[in-house]
C-alpha positions as CSV (number, residue, x, y, z in Angstrom):
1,X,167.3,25.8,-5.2
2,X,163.0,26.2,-5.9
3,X,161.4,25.2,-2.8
4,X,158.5,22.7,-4.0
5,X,154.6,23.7,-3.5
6,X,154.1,21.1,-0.5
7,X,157.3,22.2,1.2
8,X,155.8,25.7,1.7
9,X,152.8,24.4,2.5
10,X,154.0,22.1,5.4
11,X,156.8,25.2,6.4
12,X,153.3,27.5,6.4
13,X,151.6,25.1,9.5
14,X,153.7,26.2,12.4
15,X,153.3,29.7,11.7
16,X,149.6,29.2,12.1
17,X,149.5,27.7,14.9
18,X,151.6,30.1,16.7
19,X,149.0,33.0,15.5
20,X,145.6,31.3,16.3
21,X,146.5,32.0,20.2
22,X,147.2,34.9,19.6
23,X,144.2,36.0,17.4
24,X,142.4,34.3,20.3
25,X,143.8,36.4,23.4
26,X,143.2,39.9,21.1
27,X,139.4,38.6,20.6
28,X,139.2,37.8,24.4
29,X,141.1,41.3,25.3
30,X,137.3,43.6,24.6
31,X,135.0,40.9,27.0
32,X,135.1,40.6,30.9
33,X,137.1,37.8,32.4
34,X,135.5,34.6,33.9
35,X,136.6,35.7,37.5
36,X,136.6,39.5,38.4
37,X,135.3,42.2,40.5
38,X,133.5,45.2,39.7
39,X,133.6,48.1,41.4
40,X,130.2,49.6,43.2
41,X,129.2,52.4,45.4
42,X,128.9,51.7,49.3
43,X,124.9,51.7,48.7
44,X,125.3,48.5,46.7
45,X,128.0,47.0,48.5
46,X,125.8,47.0,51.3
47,X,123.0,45.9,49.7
48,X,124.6,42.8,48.3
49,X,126.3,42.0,51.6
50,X,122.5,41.8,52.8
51,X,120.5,39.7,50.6
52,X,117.9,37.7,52.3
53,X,114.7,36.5,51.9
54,X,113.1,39.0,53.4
55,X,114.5,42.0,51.6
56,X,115.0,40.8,48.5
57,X,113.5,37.6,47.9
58,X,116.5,35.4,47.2
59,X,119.0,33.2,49.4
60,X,122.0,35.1,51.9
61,X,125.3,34.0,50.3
62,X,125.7,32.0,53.8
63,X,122.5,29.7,52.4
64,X,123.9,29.4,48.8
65,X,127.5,28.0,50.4
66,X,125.6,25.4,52.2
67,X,124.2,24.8,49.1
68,X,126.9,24.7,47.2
69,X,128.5,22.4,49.5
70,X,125.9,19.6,48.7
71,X,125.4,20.4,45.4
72,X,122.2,21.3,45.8
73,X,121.3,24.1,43.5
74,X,119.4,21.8,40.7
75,X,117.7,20.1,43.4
76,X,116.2,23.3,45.2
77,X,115.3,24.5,42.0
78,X,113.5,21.1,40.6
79,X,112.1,20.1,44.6
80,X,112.5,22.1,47.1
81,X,111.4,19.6,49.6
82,X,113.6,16.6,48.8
83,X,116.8,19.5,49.3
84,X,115.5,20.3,52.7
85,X,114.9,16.9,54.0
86,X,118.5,15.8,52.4
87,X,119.8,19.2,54.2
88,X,117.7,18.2,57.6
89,X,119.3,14.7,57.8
90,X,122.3,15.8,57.2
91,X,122.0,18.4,60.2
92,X,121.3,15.6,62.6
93,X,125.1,14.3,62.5
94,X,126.7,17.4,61.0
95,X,126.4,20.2,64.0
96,X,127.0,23.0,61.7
97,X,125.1,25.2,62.6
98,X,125.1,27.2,59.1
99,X,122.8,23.9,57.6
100,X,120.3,25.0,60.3
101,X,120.3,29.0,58.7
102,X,119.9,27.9,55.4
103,X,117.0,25.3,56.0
104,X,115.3,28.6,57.8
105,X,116.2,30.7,54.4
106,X,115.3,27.7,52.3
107,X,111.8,27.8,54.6
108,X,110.6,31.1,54.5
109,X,111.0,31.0,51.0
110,X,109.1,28.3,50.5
111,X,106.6,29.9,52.1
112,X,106.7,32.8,49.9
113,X,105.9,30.6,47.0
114,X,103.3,28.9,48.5
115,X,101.7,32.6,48.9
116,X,102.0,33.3,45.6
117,X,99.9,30.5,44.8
118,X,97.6,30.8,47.5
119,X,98.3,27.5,49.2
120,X,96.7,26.5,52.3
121,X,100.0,25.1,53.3
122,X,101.9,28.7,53.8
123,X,101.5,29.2,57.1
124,X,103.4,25.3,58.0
125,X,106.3,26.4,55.8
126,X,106.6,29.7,58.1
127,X,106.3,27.5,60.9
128,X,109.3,25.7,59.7
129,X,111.5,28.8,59.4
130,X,110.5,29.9,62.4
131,X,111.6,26.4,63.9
132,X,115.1,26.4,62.0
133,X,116.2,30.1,62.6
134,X,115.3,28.8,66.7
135,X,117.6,25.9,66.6
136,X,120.3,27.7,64.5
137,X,120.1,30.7,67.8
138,X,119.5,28.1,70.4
139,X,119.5,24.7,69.7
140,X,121.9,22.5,71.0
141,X,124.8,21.1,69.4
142,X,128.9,21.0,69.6
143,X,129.4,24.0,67.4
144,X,128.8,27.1,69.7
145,X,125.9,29.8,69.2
146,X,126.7,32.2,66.9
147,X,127.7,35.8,68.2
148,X,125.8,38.8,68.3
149,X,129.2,40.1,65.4
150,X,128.0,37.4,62.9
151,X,125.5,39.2,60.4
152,X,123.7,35.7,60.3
153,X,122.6,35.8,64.1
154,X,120.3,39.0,63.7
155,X,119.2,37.8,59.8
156,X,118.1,34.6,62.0
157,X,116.7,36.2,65.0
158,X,114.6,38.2,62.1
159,X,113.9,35.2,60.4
160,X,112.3,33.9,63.7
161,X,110.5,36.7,64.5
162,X,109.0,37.5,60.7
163,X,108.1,33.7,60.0
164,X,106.6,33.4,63.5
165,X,103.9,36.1,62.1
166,X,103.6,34.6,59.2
167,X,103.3,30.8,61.0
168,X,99.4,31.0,62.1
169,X,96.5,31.9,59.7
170,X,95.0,35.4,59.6
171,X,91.2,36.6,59.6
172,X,89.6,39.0,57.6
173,X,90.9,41.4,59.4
174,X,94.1,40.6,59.9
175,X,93.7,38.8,63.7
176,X,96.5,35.9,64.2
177,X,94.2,32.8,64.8
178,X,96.5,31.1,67.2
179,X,95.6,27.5,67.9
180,X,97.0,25.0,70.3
181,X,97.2,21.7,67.7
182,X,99.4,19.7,65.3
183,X,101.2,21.4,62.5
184,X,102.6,19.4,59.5
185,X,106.2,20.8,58.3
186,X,108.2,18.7,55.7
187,X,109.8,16.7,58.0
188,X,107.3,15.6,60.2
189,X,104.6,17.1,62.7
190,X,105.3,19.8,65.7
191,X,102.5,20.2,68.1
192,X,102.1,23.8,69.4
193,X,100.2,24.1,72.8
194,X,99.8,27.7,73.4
195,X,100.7,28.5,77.5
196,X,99.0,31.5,78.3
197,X,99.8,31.4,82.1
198,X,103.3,33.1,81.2
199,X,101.2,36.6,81.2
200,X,101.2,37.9,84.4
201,X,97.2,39.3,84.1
202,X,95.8,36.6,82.1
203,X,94.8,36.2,78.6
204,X,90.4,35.6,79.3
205,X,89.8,39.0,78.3
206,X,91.7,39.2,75.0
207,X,89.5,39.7,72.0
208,X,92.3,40.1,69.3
209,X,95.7,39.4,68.1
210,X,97.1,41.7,65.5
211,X,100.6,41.5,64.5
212,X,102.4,44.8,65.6
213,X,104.8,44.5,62.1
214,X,102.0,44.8,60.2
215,X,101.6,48.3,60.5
216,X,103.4,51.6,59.6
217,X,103.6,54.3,62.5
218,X,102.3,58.5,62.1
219,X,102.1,61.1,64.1
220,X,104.3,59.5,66.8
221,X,108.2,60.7,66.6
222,X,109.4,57.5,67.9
223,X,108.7,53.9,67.5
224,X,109.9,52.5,70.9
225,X,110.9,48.4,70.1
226,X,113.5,46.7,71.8
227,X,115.5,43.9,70.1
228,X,115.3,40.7,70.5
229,X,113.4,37.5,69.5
230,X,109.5,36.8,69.8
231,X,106.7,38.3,67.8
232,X,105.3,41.7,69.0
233,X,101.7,42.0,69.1
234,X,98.9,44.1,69.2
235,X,96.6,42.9,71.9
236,X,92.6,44.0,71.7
237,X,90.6,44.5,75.0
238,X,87.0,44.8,75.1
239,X,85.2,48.2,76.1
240,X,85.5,48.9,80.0
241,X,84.3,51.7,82.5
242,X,88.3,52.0,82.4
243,X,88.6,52.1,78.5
244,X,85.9,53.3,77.0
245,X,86.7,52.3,73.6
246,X,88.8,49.3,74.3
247,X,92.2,48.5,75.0
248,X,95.3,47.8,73.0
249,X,98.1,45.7,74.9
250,X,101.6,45.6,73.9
251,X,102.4,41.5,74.2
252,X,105.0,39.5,72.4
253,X,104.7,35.6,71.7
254,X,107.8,33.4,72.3
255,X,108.0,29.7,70.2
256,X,109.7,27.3,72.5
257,X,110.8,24.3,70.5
258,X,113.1,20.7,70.8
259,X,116.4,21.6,71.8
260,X,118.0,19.6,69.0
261,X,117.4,19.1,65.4
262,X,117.4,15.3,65.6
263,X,114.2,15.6,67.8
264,X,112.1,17.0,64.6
265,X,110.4,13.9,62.4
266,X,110.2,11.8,65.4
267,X,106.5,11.0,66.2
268,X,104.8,14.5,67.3
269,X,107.2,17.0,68.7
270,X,105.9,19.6,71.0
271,X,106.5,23.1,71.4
272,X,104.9,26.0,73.0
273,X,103.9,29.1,71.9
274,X,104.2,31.0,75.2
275,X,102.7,34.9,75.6
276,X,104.6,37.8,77.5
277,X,103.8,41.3,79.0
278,X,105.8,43.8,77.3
279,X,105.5,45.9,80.4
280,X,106.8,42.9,82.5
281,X,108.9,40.8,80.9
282,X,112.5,41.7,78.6
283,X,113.7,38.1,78.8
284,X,112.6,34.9,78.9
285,X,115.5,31.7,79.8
286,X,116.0,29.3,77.4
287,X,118.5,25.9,78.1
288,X,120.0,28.3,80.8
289,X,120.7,31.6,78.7
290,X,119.0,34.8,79.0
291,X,117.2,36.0,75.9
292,X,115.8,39.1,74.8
293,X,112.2,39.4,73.8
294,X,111.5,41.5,71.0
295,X,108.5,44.1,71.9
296,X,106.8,47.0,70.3
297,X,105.0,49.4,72.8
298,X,104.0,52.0,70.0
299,X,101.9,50.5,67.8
300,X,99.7,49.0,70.5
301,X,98.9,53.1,71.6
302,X,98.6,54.2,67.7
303,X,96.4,51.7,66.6
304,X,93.8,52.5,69.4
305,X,94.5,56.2,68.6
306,X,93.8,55.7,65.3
307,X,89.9,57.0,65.7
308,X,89.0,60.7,64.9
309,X,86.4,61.1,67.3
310,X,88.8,60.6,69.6
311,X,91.0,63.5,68.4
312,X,87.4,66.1,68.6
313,X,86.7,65.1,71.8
314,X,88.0,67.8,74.0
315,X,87.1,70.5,72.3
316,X,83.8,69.2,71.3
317,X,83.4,68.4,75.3
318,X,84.1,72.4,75.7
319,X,81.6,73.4,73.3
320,X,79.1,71.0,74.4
321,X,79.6,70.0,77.7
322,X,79.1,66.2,77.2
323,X,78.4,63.5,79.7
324,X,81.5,61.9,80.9
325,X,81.0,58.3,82.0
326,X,84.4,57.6,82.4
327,X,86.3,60.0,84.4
328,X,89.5,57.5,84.5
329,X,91.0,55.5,81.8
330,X,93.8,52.9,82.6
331,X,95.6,52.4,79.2
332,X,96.5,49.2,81.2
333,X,95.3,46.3,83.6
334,X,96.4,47.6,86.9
335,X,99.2,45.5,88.7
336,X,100.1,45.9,92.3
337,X,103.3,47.2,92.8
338,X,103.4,49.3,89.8
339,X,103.2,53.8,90.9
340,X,100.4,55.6,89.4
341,X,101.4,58.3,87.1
342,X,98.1,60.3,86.6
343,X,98.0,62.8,83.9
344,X,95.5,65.8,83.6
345,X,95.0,67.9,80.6
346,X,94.0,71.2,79.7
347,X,91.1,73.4,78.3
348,X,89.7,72.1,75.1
349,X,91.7,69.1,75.4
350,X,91.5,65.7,76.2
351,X,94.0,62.5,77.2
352,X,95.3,61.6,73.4
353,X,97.4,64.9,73.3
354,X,99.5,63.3,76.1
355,X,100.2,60.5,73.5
356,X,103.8,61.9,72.8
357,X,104.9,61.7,76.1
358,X,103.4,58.6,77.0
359,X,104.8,56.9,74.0
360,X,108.4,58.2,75.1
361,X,108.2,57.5,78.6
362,X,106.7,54.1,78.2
363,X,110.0,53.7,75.7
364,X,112.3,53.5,78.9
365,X,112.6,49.7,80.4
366,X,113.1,51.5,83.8
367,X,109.5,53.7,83.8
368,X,107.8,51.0,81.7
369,X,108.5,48.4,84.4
370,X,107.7,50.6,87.5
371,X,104.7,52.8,86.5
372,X,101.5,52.6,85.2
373,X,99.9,55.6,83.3
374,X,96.1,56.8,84.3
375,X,94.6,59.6,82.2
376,X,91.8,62.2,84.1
377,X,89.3,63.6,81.4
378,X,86.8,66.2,82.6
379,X,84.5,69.0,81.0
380,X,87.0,71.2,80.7
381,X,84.7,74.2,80.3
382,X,83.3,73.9,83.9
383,X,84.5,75.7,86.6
384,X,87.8,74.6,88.0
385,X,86.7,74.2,91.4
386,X,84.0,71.4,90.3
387,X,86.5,69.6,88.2
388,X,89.2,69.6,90.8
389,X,86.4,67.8,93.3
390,X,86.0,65.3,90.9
391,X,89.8,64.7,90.4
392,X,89.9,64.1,94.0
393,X,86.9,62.2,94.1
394,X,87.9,59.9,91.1
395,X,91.4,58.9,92.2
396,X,90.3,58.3,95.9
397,X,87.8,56.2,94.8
398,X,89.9,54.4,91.9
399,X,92.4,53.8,95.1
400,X,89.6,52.3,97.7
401,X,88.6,49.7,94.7
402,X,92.0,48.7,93.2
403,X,93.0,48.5,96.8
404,X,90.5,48.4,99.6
405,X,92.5,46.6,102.5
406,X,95.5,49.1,101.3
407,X,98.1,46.7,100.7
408,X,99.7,48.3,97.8
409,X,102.1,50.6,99.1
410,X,102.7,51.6,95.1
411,X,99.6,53.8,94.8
412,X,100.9,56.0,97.8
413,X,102.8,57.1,96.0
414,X,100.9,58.6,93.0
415,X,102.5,61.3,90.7
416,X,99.9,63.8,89.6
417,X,100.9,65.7,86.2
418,X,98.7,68.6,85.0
419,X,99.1,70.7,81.5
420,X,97.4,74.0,81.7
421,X,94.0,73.7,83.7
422,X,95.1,70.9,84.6
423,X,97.8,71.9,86.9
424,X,95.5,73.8,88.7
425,X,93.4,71.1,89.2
426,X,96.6,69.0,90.2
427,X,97.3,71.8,92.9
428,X,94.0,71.4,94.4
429,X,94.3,67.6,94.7
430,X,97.4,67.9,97.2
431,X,96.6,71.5,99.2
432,X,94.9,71.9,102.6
433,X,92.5,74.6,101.8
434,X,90.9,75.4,105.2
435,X,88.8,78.0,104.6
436,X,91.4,80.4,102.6
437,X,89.2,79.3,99.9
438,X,85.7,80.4,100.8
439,X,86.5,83.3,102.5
440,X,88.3,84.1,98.8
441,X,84.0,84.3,98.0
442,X,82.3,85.1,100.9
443,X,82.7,86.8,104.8
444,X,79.7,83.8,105.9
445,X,80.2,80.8,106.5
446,X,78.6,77.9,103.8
447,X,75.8,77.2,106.3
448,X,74.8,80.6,106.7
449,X,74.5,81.1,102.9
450,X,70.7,81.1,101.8
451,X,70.7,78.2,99.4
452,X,69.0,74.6,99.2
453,X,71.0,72.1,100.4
454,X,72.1,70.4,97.5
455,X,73.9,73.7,96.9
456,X,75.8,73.8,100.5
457,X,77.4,70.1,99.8
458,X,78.3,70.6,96.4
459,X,80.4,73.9,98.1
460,X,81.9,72.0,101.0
461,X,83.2,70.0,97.6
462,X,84.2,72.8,95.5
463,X,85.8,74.8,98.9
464,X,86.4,72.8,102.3
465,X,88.0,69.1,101.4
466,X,90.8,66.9,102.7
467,X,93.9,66.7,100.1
468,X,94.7,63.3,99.0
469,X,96.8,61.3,101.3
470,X,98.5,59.1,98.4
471,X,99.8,62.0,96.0
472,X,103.4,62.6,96.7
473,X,105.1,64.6,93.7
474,X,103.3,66.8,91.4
475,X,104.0,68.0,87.7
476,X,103.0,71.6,86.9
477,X,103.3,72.4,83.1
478,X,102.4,75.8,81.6
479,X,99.6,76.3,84.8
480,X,98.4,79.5,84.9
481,X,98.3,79.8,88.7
482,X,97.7,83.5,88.7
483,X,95.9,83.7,85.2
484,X,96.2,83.6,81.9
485,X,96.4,87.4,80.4
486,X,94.2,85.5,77.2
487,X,91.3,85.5,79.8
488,X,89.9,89.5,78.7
489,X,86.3,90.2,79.1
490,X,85.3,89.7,75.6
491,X,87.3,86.3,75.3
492,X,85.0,85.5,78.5
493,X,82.0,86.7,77.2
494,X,82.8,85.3,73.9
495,X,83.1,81.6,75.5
496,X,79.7,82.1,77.4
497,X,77.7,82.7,74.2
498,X,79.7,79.6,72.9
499,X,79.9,76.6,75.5
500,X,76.9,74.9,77.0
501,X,77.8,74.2,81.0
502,X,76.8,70.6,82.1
503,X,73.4,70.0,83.1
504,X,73.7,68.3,85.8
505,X,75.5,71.4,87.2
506,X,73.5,72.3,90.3
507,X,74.3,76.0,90.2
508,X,72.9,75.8,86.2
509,X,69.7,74.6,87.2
510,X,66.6,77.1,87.9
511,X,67.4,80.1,89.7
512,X,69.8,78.7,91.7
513,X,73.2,80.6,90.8
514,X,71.7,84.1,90.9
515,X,70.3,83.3,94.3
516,X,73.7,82.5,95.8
517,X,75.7,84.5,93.5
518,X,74.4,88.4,95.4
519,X,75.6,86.6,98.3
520,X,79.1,86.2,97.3
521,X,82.1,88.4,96.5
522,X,82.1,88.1,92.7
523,X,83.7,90.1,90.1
524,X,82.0,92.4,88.5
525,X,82.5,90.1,85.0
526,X,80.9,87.5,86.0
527,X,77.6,88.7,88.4
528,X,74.2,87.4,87.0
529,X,76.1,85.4,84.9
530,X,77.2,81.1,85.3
531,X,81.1,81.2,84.9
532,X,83.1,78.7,83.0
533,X,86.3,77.6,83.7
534,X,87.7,80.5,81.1
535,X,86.5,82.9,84.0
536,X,88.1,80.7,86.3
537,X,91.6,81.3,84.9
538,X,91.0,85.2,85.0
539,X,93.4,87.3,87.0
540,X,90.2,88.7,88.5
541,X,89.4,85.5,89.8
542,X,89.8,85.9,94.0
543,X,90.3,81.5,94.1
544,X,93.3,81.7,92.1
545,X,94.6,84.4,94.0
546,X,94.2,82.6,96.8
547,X,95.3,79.2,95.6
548,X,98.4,80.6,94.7
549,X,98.8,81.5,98.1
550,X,98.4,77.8,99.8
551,X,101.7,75.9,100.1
552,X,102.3,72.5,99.0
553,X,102.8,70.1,102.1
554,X,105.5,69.3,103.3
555,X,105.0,65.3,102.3
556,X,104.3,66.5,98.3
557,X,106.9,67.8,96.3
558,X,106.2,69.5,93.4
559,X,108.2,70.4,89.9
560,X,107.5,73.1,87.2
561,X,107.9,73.2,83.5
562,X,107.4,76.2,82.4
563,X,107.1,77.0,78.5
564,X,108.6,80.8,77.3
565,X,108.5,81.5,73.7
566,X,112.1,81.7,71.7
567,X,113.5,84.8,72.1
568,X,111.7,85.9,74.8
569,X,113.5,87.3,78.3
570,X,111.7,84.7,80.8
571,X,110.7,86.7,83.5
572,X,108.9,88.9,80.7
573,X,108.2,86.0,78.5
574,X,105.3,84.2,78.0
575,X,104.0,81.1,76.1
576,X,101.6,83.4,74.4
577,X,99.3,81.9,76.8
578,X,100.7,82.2,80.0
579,X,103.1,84.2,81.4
580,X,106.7,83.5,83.0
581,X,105.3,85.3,86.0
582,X,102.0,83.6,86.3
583,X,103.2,79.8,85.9
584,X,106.2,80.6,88.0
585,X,105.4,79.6,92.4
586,X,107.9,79.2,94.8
587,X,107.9,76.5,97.3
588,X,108.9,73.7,94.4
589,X,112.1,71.1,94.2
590,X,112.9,72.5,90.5
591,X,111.7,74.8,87.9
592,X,112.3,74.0,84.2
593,X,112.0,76.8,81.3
594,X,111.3,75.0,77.8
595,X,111.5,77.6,75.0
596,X,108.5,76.2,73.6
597,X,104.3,77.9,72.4
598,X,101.7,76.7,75.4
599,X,100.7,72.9,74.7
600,X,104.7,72.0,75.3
601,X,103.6,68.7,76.6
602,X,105.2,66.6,73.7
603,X,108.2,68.8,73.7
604,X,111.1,66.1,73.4
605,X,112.6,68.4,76.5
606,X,109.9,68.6,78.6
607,X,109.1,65.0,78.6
608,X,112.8,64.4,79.4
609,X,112.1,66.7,82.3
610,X,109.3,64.4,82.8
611,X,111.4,61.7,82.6
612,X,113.8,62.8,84.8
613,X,111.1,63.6,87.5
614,X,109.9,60.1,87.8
615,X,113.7,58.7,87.7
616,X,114.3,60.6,91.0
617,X,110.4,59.7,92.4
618,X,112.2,56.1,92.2
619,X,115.0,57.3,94.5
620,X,117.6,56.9,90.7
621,X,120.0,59.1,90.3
622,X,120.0,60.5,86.7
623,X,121.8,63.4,84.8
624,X,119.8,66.0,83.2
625,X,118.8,69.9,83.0
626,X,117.3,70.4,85.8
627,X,118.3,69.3,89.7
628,X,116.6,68.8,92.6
629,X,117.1,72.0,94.6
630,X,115.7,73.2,98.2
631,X,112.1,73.8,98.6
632,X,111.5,77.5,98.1
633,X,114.4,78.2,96.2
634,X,113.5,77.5,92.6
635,X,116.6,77.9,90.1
636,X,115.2,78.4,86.6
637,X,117.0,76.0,84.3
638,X,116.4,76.5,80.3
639,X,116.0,73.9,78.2
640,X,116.6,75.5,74.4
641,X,115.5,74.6,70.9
């Protein structure tokens, strides 16, 4: 029987239905689904597992869950302050502490935008973060503190420390104007009184705060910071017979705020902004638990280095013999307690090229707390015998004004380190010379010379002195105690036609030199002519063979580091300056072979020799290269590249 027209249609409907889902699911098949994942490399896993406001500009997935909790996402986007006051509220009865991380996020954005558009107001919202990302670490509050394994507790304690740089306005130059006074933050005002009596020396004489982030580091191989929370800074010091061209302090300020969130938006809240010594304090205690301070001892040493007059003026001093005002720089106030470490360097040189070991040394929490680093600079181009005198002469008197009632049982204990002409100059700060030295010269006696007077003191300087009392350990690196084969006649006479000697050198003035000079045993280089300190470190020279000859005393113990070139055999070798055989005296606790050129003072193994030195000065026992071995019996331990 003929099925009618509507029949079919009505038979047609079910069929349609039944394909439209599946016409649907083959469109659907070609697009990604709603939910997914896709694959990434480890690069961008990591990257997205560490999205923050500081890297990237955008919310932590920990701050968008809080906001997704709440619902908050139109209501950052439409007022940001009305979803961090809802949030704050909400954190006073709610002691999850993950509302406190993402009103420190939320903050420091805030006061991103607030840059952008060059609002006054940037440096409150900072503040805020700052404030937030403390209570999240430290507040109190039922939920515990988060562990060091959550990624949230460093994002914070970086949060804190970034924000707090951030929290007080900058000068033209980039100085933090910090201010004691009341700050306005969304939820109500925090007044910061700044306590400067946390620094042990004071902060009267601080000219400057710069903010030790906001540089980049050269020319240094390590940036020494230790983690933690605070803001490192760069503190300025004005110009001082002790630094000459100012000083640069590595400090770190601490915000201490309310312990609890409900204590912000009540009336004025205070907190402190407190100031600490990054070569005195690590920690600071806060509701009973130790915490870390955040410090940054490079960038206080490159900023002041950052000066290239600085980096001409040894070799300029050579060549021109200028004045020296300041024979001694501290890098740092002086603090009782605290062992000299007093570093000399060599011809044509000047302190700055010690910056690599200082930088690394100071990097240690052990030496940083127990030492303090002085620098000798001299005219290296006079004759060694002058410039040892005025070692002596400086550090005894630096001692007799830091300490005149000698109380300080710290400097008597001073650590003398010399690089090249320098060690020789150490040598002669620690030696009893008799006479061995002037009868190196002459068969009369200094009185019996025919000279002026001034002449006859300034040789009871150069030849019959006391040692000083307060050096126990010295440092030899790369001395030439019997010469350097470099010194040849022509380098010699080279230099002479090159250098200007000081003019306030007594024997450079009128006929002075050439009337003592027929009365001493010279060599024939140097008669009728004023030496330099080139002629001085001639294998001809008599005083070097005779300094060689004194012993150290028996309260002094002394260390060599002696740099060989690679490939060299080391009692052949040299440091195509010095040879094994001249740098090398018996009579010292160790002897350490570098395979290094001459200026092997920032040698990553010579200052762990270094290193190692002042660890056992302190009476700690440390592994390294080298041991502590019987005076007079010297071991040669190599330290290779």
């Amino acid at each position: 029987m003929r099925k009618s027209k509507k029949s079919s249609f009505y038979h047609a409907i079910p069929l349609y239905r039944c394909l439209a889902p599946l016409l649907l699911l083959g469109l659907l098949a070609g697009c990604a689904t709603p939910v997914g994942v896709t694959r990434v490399s480890a690069e961008k896993s990591y990257q997205l597992s560490t999205v923050n406001p500081m890297g990237q500009g955008a919310l932590s997935n920990s701050a968008k869950a809080v906001l997704h909790r709440y619902n908050l996402k139109e209501a950052l986007s439409s007022d940001p302050s009305s979803a961090i006051k809802f949030l704050h509220e909400t954190a006073i009865n709610d002691d999850r502490r993950d509302i406190l991380f993402a009103l420190a996020e939320l903050s420091y954005l805030g006061g991103e935008r607030l840059v952008a558009s060059e609002s006054p107001d940037a440096p409150d919202a900072f503040l805020q973060s700052a404030v937030y990302a403390y209570l999240y670490l430290l507040g109190d509050g039922k939920q515990p503190p988060p562990t060091a394994y959550d990624i949230r507790f460093r994002e914070a304690c970086d949060l804190y420390n970034r924000a707090l740089g951030r929290a007080f306005p900058a000068k033209e130059d980039g100085a933090l104007d910090f201010r004691s006074g009341p700050r306005r933050l969304v939820v109500g005002d925090l007044n910061i009184t700044l306590k400067p009596e946390t620094l042990a020396w004071g902060m009267e004489n601080i000219v400057g705060f710069m903010p030790a982030d906001a540089y980049e580091i050269r020319g240094l191989t390590v940036r020494n910071r230790t983690p933690g929370m605070g803001l490192p800074l760069v503190a300025l010091t004005p110009s001082s017979p002790e630094t000459p061209n100012g000083g640069a302090l590595p400090l770190t300020a601490f915000l201490r705020v309310p312990a609890h969130v409900k204590e912000l938006g009540k009336g004025s809240v205070s907190a402190t902004l407190e100031f600490y010594s990054a070569y005195d304090d690590t920690e600071v205690k806060v509701n009973g638990r130790s915490v870390p301070l955040e410090t940054d001892s490079t960038s206080p040493l490159a900023y002041r280095l950052d000066n290239k007059k600085l980096w001409s003026t040894g070799l300029k001093r050579f060549i021109t013999a200028g004045k020296i005002t300041n024979p001694l720089i501290l890098i740092q106030p002086y603090e009782r307690g605290r062992i000299p470490v007093v570093f000399v360097h060599g011809t044509a040189s000047s302190p700055v090229w010690w910056a690599e070991m200082l930088n690394t040394l100071r990097g240690d929490p052990v030496l940083r707390k127990r030492y303090q680093f002085w620098f000798f600079q001299y005219n290296s181009n006079n004759l060694i015998l002058i410039s040892g005198a005025q070692l002596r002469e400086t550090l005894a008197g630096m001692v007799a004004r830091l300490d005149p009632e000698g109380k300080d049982p710290a400097l008597r204990q001073m650590v003398v380190i010399g690089h090249s002409q320098g060690g020789l100059l150490t040598k002669m700060s620690v030696v009893e010379p008799w006479d061995n030295l002037w009868k190196a010269l002459s068969d009369k006696s200094i009185e019996e010379l025919d000279a002026d007077r001034e002449i006859k003191d300034l040789a009871r300087r150069m030849f019959l002195y006391d040692p000083l009392p307060f050096v126990t350990r010295v440092v030899f690196i790369s001395t030439p105690h019997r010469g350097s084969f470099r010194t040849k006649n022509w380098v010699r006479s080279l230099v002479r036609k090159v250098v200007t000697l000081p003019l306030d050198m007594v024997l450079n003035k009128g006929d002075h030199f050439d009337r003592i000079s027929t009365q001493l045993k010279m060599p024939a280089s140097v008669r009728g002519k004023v030496p330099t300190s080139i002629d001085g470190m001639s294998a001809e020279n008599p005083i070097l063979h005779s300094l060689v000859s004194l012993p150290l005393p028996s309260k002094v113990t002394g260390h060599s580091i002696i740099a060989v070139l690679p490939d060299m055999e080391i009692e052949t070798g040299n440091d195509g300056v010095v040879e094994y055989k001249s740098a090398h005296i018996d009579g010292v606790a160790s002897e350490f072979i570098v395979r290094s050129g001459h200026s092997c003072q920032g040698h990553p193994f010579t200052i762990e020799e270094v290193r190692r030195i002042l660890m056992v000065h302190l009476g700690v026992e440390v592994a390294g290269p080298a041991q502590e071995e019987p005076a007079g019996e010297p071991g040669p331990v190599t330290g290779n590249e």
